[in-house]
N, C-alpha and C positions, 0 to 999 in steps of 0.2 A: 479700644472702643469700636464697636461695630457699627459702620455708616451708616448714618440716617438713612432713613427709608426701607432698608433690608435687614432680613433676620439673622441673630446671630447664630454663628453656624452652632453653638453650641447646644442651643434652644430647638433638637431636632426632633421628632416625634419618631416613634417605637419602630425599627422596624428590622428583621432578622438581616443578617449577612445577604443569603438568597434573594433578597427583595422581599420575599413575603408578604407581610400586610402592607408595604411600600407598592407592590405592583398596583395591585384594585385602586388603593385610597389616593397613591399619589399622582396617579391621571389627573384623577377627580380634580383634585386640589391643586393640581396645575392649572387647570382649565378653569378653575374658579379665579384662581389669584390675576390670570390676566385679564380673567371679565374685574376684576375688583381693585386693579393698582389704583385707580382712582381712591381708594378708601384707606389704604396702607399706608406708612410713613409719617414724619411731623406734619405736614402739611394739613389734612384731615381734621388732625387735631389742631393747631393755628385757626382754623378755617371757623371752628365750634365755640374756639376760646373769645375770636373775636366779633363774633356776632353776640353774643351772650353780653361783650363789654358795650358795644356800642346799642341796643336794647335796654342796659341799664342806665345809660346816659340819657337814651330817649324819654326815659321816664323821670326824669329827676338829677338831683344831686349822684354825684359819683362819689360811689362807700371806698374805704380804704382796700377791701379786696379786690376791689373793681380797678383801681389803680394799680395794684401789685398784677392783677392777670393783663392789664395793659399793656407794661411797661415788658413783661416776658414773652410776652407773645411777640413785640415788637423787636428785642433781641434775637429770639429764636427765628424768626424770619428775615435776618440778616443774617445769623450766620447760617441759615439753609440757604438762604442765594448765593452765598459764599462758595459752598461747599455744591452745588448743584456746577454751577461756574467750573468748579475745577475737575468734574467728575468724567473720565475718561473713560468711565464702565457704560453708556447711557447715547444712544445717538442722538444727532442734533433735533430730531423732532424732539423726543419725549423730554430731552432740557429746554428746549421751548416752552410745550407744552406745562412743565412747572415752573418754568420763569413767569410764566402768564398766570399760573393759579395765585405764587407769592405776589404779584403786582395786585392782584385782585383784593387781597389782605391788608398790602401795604394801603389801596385805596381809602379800606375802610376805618382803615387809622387812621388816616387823614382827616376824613370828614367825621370821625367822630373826636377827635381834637379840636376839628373847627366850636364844634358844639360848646366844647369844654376846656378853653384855652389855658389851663392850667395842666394836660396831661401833656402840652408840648415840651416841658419842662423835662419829662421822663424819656425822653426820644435821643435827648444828648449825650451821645458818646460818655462824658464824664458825670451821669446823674448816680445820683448813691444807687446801690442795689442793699435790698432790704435782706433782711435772711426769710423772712416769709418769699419774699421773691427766689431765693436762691432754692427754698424747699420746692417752689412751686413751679420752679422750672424743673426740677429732677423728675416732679411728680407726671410734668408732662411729655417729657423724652421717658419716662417709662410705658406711658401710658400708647406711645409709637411705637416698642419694642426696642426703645433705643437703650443699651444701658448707661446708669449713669449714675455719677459718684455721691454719696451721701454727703450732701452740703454739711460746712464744718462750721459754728457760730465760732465769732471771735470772740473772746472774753480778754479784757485784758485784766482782773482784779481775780484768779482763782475762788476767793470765797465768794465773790459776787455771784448774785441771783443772775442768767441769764437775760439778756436783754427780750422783753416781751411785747408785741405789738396788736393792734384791735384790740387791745382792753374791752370788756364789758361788763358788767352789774345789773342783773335782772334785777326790773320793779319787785317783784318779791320777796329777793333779800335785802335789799334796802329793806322793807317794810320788816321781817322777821328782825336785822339790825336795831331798826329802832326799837323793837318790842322788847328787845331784851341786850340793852347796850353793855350791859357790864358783865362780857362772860368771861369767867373767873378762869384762869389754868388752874389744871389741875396737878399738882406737884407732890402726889400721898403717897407716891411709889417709886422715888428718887435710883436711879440705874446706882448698882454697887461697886464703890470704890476698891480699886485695884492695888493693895500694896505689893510691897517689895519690888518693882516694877522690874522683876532680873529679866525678861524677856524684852527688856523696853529699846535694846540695841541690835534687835535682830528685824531681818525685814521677814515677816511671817506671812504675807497675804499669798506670796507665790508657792509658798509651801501648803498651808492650807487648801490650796486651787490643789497643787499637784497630787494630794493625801487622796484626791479621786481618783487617778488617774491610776493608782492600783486598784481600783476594786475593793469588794468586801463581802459578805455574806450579805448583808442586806443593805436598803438605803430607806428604813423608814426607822421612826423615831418609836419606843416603846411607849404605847398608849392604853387606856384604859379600857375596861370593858364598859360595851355599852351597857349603863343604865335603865334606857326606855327605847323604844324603837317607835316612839306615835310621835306626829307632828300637827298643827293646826289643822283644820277641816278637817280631820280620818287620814290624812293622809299619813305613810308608814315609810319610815327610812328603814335602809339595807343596814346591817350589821356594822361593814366595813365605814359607811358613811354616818352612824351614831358615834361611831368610838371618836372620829374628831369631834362633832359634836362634847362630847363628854371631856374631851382634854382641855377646851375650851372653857368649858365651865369649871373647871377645878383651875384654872387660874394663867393656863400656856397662853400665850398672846402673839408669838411669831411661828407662821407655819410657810416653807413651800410646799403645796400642797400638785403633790405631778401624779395621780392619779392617771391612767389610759383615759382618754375621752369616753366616755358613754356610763362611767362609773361614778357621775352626780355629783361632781365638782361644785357646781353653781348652788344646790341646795345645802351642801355643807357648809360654804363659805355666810351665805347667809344664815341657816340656824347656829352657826357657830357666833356669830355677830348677836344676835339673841341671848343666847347663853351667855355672852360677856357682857351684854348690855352696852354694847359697842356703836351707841347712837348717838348724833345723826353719824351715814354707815357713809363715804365716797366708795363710789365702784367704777374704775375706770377703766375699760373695755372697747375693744373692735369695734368699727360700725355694725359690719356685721351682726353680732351678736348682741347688739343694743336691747333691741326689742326684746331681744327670750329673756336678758334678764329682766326687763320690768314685767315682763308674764313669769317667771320664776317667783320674783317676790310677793305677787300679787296670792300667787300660789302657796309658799311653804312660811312669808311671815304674812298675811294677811293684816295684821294688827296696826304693821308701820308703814304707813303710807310711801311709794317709790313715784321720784319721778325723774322724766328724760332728760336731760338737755341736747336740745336742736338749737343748730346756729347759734344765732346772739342769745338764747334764752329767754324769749320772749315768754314762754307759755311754763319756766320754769316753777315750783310750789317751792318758796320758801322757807315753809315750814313741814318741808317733808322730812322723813329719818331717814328715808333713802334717797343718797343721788347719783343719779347713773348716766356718765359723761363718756363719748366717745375719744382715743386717741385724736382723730383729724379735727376737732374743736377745742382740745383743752388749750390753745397756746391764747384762747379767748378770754378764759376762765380760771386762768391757774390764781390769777390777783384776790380774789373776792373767794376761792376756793381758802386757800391757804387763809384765812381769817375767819372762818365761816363755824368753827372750831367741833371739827368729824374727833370723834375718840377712835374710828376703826377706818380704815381701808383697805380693799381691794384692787389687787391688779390682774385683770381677766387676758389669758396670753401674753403673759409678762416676760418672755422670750422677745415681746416686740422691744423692749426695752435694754435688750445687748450691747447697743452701742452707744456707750453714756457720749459721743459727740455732739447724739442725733439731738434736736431740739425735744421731743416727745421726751427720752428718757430722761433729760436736764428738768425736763417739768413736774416729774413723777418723782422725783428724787428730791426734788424741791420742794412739793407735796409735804412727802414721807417727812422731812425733818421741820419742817414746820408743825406739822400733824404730835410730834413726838416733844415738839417743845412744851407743848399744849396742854399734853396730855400722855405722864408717866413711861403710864404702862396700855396704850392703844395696843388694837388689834393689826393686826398686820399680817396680810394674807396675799402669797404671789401664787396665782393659777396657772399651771401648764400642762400641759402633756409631752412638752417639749424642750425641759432644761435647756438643754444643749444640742445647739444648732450646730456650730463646726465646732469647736472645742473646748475645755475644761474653763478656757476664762470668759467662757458666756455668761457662768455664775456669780461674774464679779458685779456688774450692777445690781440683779437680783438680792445679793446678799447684803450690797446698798441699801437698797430698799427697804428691806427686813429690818435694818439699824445693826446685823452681825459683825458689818466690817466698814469701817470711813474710808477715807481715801488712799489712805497708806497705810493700815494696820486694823487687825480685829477691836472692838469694841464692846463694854458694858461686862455680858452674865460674858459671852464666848472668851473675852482677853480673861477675864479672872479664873475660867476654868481652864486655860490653857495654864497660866500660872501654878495651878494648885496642881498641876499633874507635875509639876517639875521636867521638864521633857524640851530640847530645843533641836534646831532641826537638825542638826548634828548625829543627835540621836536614835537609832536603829528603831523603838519603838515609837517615835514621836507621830510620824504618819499614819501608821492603824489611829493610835489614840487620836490625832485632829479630826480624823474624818469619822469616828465614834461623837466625839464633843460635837463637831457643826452637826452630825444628823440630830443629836438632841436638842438642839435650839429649834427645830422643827420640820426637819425634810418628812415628807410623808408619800412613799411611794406605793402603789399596786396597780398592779397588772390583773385584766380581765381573767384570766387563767388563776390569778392567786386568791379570786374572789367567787369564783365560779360558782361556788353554792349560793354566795349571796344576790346572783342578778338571773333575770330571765335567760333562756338558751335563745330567746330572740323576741324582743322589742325595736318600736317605734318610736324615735325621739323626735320630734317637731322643733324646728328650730325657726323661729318669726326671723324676719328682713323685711328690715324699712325699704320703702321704695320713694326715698325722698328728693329723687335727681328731676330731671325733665318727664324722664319717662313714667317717672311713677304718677305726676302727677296730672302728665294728659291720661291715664288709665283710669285713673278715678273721677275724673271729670267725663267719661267716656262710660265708665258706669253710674255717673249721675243721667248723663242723657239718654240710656235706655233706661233705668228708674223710672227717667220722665214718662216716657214711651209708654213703659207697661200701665202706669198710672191712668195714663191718656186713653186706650186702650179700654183699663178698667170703668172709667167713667162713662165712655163711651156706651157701653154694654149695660151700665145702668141705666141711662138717659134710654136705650132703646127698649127697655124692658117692658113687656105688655103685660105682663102676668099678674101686677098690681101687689107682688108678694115684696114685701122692703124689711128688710132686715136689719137692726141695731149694728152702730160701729160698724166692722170688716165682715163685709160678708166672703167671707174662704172659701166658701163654694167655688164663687167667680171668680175669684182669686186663682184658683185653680185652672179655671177654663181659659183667663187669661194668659195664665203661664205655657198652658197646651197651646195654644192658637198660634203664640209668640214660638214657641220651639219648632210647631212644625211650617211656621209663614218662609218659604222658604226664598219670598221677596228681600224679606229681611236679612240675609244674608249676603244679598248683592246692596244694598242700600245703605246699611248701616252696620254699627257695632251690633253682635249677638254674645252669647254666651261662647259659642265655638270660640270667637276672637277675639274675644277679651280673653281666656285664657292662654289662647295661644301669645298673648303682647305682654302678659303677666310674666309667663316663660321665658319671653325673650330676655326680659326686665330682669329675672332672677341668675338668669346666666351665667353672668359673668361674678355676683355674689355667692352660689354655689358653685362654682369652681375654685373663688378663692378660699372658700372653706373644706374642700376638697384637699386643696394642697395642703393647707395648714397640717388635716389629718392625713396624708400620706409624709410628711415631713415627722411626726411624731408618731405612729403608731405601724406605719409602713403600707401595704398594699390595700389599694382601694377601688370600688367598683363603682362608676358616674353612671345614672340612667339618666335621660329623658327621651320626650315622646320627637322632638322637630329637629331636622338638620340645623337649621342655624342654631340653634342652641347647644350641639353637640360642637358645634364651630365654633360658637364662643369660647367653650369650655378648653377646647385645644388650644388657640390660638394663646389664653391664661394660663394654659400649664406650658406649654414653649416659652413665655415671658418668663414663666418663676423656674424655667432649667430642670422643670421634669418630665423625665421620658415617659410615653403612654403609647398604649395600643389603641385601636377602636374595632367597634362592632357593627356594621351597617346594612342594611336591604343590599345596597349595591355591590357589595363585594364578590368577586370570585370566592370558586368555595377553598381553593390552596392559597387565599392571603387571608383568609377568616382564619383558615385553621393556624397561619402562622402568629396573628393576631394574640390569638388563643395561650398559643404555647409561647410566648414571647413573654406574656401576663404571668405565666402561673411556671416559668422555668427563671426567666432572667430577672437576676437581685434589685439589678436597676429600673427597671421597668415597674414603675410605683402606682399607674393607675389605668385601666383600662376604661374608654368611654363608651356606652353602649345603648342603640338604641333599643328601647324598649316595647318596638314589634319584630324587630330583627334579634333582639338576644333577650327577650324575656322567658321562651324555654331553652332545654335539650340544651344548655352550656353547664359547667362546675367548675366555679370558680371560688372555691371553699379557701383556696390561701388568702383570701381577705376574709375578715370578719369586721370590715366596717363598709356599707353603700352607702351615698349619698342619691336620693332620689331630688333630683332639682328641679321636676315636672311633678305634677297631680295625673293620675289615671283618673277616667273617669269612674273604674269599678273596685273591689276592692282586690277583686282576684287577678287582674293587671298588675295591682301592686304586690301580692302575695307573689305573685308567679317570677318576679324580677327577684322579691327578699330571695326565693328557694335558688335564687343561684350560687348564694354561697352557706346559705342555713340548709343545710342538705348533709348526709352519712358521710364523713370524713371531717366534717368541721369541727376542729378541739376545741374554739373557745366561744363564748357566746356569741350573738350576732350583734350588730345594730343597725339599724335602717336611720338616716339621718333627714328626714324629709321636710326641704327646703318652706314653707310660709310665705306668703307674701302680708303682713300686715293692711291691715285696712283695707282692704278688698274682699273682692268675690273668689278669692281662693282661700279665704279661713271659711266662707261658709261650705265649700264646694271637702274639704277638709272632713269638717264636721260632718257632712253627709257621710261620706267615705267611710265614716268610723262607725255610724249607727248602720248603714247597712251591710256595714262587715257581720256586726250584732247579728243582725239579723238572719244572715247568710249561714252562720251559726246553729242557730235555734232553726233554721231549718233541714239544715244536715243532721242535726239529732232529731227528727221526725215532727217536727212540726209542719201545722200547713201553710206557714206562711214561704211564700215565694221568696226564691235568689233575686237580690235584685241586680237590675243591668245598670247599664251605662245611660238608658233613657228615663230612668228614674232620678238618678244623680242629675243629670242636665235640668230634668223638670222641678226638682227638687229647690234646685238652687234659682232657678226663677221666681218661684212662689215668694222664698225667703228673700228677696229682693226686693220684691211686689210689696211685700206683707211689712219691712222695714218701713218703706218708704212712707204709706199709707200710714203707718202708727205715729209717724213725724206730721203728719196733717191734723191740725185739730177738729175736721169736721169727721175723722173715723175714730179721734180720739175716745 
């Protein structure tokens, strides 16, 4: 394990033999990190955890989570005094200097036990440690850059459920419970008894894993042709993504579906869910990608209502067909899940789910056979792009979850087709044929390359992120109080009006002149929140969630290109791919021009080297960086040709396969409308390049744009312009 407070040497960022991109970047980054020790290590994090505990005390009753970040915060700052104590790397100032920060911490435990004389209890050498505690400590030595071991639940009954803790039951489903107390299983499609059991003294699970590890001509299941290609609202699936569609409806109910990302995983999984009638649908998914799926379904099923669950589930629908739960909350929810009685689920990055020790995959798995006692023949869908992380027996939970294999042996249609082939492992052809039978139970793979006629040579994929932390939620409180502003503003302007001219509801006019007033007040920029900085806090806010979705895709599809417009944002992004152990380059204003060019070549020669980060005024032209064909754009440009001119660095004459731009979202903010601009005066930018007179628009259209539509929100929320 790598000592608290310092990086592990392993987690080193991109740089040739020569120094290269190491010369320019790594000054830099030296001169940062000693303006910045102060923010580095457990400590930091300690510092965050326990004001957050002692604030929630201030307010009230102390929640069960509140106690669990207590009780670890107060362990991990004894064994960091511990370990500060013994540290012979470190002079006697600077172990002062964090003797005094842990005293500071320890203080405030103090005085908030005072508060709450029942958390003294948690402070004793011998008090239980929960397994939420034990996750929650991992979660925060990683969150230092510490590594640290996947906390292991004890079980001591093998067939026992998991021990579960913060139970909760949204008002909702209680209520849908009572509306419909007697829901019946369903039992019309009983799994097929398996005679002669000759295989039944063989151990097959390792063989079956191994049946991959040679290879094959292919690893997708023979499926049918699409039937329709139209979907709800006009909208039109791809070829490659009807034909699941279609295998679904003729009766297949387990798929893993590993598609490359940008090839429309998430609208298969749901029209396929349609087509079986696989409601109500669980999808249980990344924080991350929380949000796109409730704008996916909102999109391709329109018809069946989807909803989130946040936290405890307070604002959970009941009676939705879709429920869309993140990993970091289901160990809340798994109780009232598993009864709730889904005919279908989803697992979106079901690669998170490799390590059946982990608490998450124990609850997904205990979903799936709950889900399956319920109901026959459910849908059963594991999404990735990422099978296999380090090797062949990543598939063993996955296939869990499918119902293909239990604990020690295949299962159901897979054990009886293994039977009827007569074949044991003994046998020369028995590993072609297992790994023929499992892709038939439903592997489903393609590669952009194999699909190429069916997808554009280059799209924009928008991908929403909740911003449900601290930061999200002083931003939107921060664009409530310029709302106010413009409002105030607006009022003002009428109250001064001489002209006697009064106009019904929203007069837009003024609306307009407010928004211009407001853009070019350039008081407003030293005074308060504006549009500049609220996007730049947006940025900041999405950082660290487009870089872990960065990684996800350079872990699964290979070499990847990161933009955004602000250094600390490009920081966050490094500092998240040194924690997940991959190598990257970067692109910046300040470089020398012989560590850009090493940068460069580092990216697009070395295997390892999985992501280059770049800014996008320093590397939005004059670079070709076409061995990726996937960016992730984690900033909003304010024009469209900002954003174009970053895609053309890898959608450009050498690129085989298609593109995708993966452009980060921030939900509920002023960066879906600032989005939305972007995309109508791309339109526009269009129709003027083929000879129209309408003007390119700039960057000062987009800023004014998104004022008005602020203005114009807010004001429709007032009943006197209603």
């Amino acid at each position: 394990m790598a000592r608290r407070g310092q990086r592990q040497s392993g987690n080193t960022r991109t740089a040739p033999k020569n120094g290269g991109n190491g010369s320019g970047n790594g000054n830099r980054r030296g001169q940062r990190n000693r303006r910045e020790l102060d923010n580095e290590g457990i400590i930091p994090v300690l510092a965050r955890a326990v004001r957050e505990v002692e604030q929630g005390v201030q307010r009230g009753s102390v929640k069960p989570a509140a106690r669990t970040k207590f009780q670890v915060v107060a362990q991990l700052a004894r064994e960091e005094r511990t370990r500060v104590k013994a540290d012979q790397t470190i002079s006697e100032g600077q172990r002062g200097e964090q003797l005094k920060r842990l005293d500071g911490i320890g203080t405030i435990l103090a005085k908030t036990a005072t508060r709450d004389t029942t958390l003294l209890s948690l402070l004793a050498e011998d008090a239980d440690v929960s397994y939420s505690a034990l996750e929650l400590k991992a979660e925060m030595l990683k969150a230092a850059g510490i590594e640290a071991p996947e906390p292991v639940e004890e079980v001591v009954d093998e067939d026992a459920p998991p021990v579960v803790e913060r139970q909760v039951v949204p008002q909702s489903v209680i209520a849908r419970q009572l509306a419909n107390p007697f829901l019946v299983p369903d039992f019309s499609a009983a799994q097929p008894q398996v005679s002669g059991r000759r295989l039944a003294t063989w151990e097959l699970i390792g063989p079956l894993l191994q049946a991959f590890e040679y290879g094959g001509a292919s690893s997708c299941m023979p499926l049918p042709e699409a039937t329709t290609l139209n979907a709800a609202g006009g909208r039109h699936l791809m070829p490659h993504q009807a034909q699941v569609v279609a295998a679904a409806k003729e009766g297949h109910r387990t798929f893993l579906l590993a598609d490359e990302p940008g090839l429309g995983k998430t609208a298969q999984a749901l029209l396929a869910a349609e087509a079986a009638e696989a409601y109500p649908l669980l999808v249980v998914v990344p924080n991350v990608v929380k949000a796109n799926w409730a704008r996916e379904a909102g999109l391709w099923t329109p018809d069946h209502p989807v909803t989130v669950i946040h936290g405890n589930g307070g604002n959970v629908d009941g009676f939705a067909d879709i429920v869309v739960v993140n990993y970091e909350v289901l160990d809340r929810h798994v109780g009232w899940l598993g009864d709730f009685g889904f005919r279908g689920m989803v697992v979106d990055e079901a690669h998170f789910i490799k390590n059946k020790t982990s608490q998450r995959s124990q609850h997904v798995l205990q979903l799936a056979d709950k889900i399956r006692r319920r109901s026959a023949r459910p849908l059963m869908m594991a999404l990735t792009g990422t099978p296999l992380i380090n090797d062949i027996d990543d598939f063993r939970a996955i296939w869990q979850f499918l119902g293909w294999i239990g604990e020690n042996a295949p299962k159901g249609e897979l054990m009886a087709a293994l039977e009827e082939r007569g074949l044991t492992p003994i046998d020369p052809g028995f590993y072609p044929s297992a790994r023929h039978l499992v892709i038939d139970r439903g592997i489903v793979r393609r590669r952009k390359v194999d699909v190429a006629a069916d997808i554009p040579a280059r799209r924009i994929a928008d991908l929403p992120v909740e911003l449900d932390d601290e930061a999200g939620r002083s931003i939107r409180e921060a664009e409530r109080v310029l709302a106010r502003r413009l409002v105030k503003r607006y009022e003002s302007a009428l109250e001064a009006r001489t002209s006697g001219v009064t106009v019904e509801g929203i007069d837009h006019e003024l609306v307009r002149r407010v928004a211009t007033w407001e853009r070019e007040d350039t008081t407003t920029t030293k005074t308060g929140e504006n549009v500049f900085t609220m996007m730049r806090r947006i940025g900041q806010a999405k950082a660290g969630l487009a870089a872990d979705y960065a990684a996800q895709l350079a872990r699964s599809v290979g070499k990847v290109v990161f933009f955004a417009k602000h250094i600390d944002v490009m920081d966050v992004a490094e500092e998240t791919f040194e924690r997940r152990g991959l190598r990257y380059s970067s692109i910046r204003g300040d470089q020398t021009p012989k560590a850009r060019e090493a940068a460069i070549d580092a990216f697009l020669n070395d295997p390892d080297v999985k992501v280059i980060v770049c800014s996008l005024t320093a590397a939005g032209v004059g670079l070709n960086l076409q061995v990726a064909s996937n960016m992730v754009l984690a900033e909003l440009s304010w024009t469209d040709a900002e954003q174009t001119q970053a895609i053309d660095r890898i959608h450009r004459i050498g690129q085989a396969e298609p593109v995708t731009a993966w452009r980060i979202i921030a939900s509920q903010t002023i960066d879906t409308k600032v989005a939305e601009l972007i995309d109508s005066k791309a339109g526009l930018a269009a129709v003027a390049l083929d000879g129209s007179d309408a003007e390119v628009s700039s960057s000062v259209d987009v800023q004014l744009e998104a004022l008005v539509a602020l203005l114009t929100e807010q004001l429709e929320q007032q009943p006197a312009y209603a």
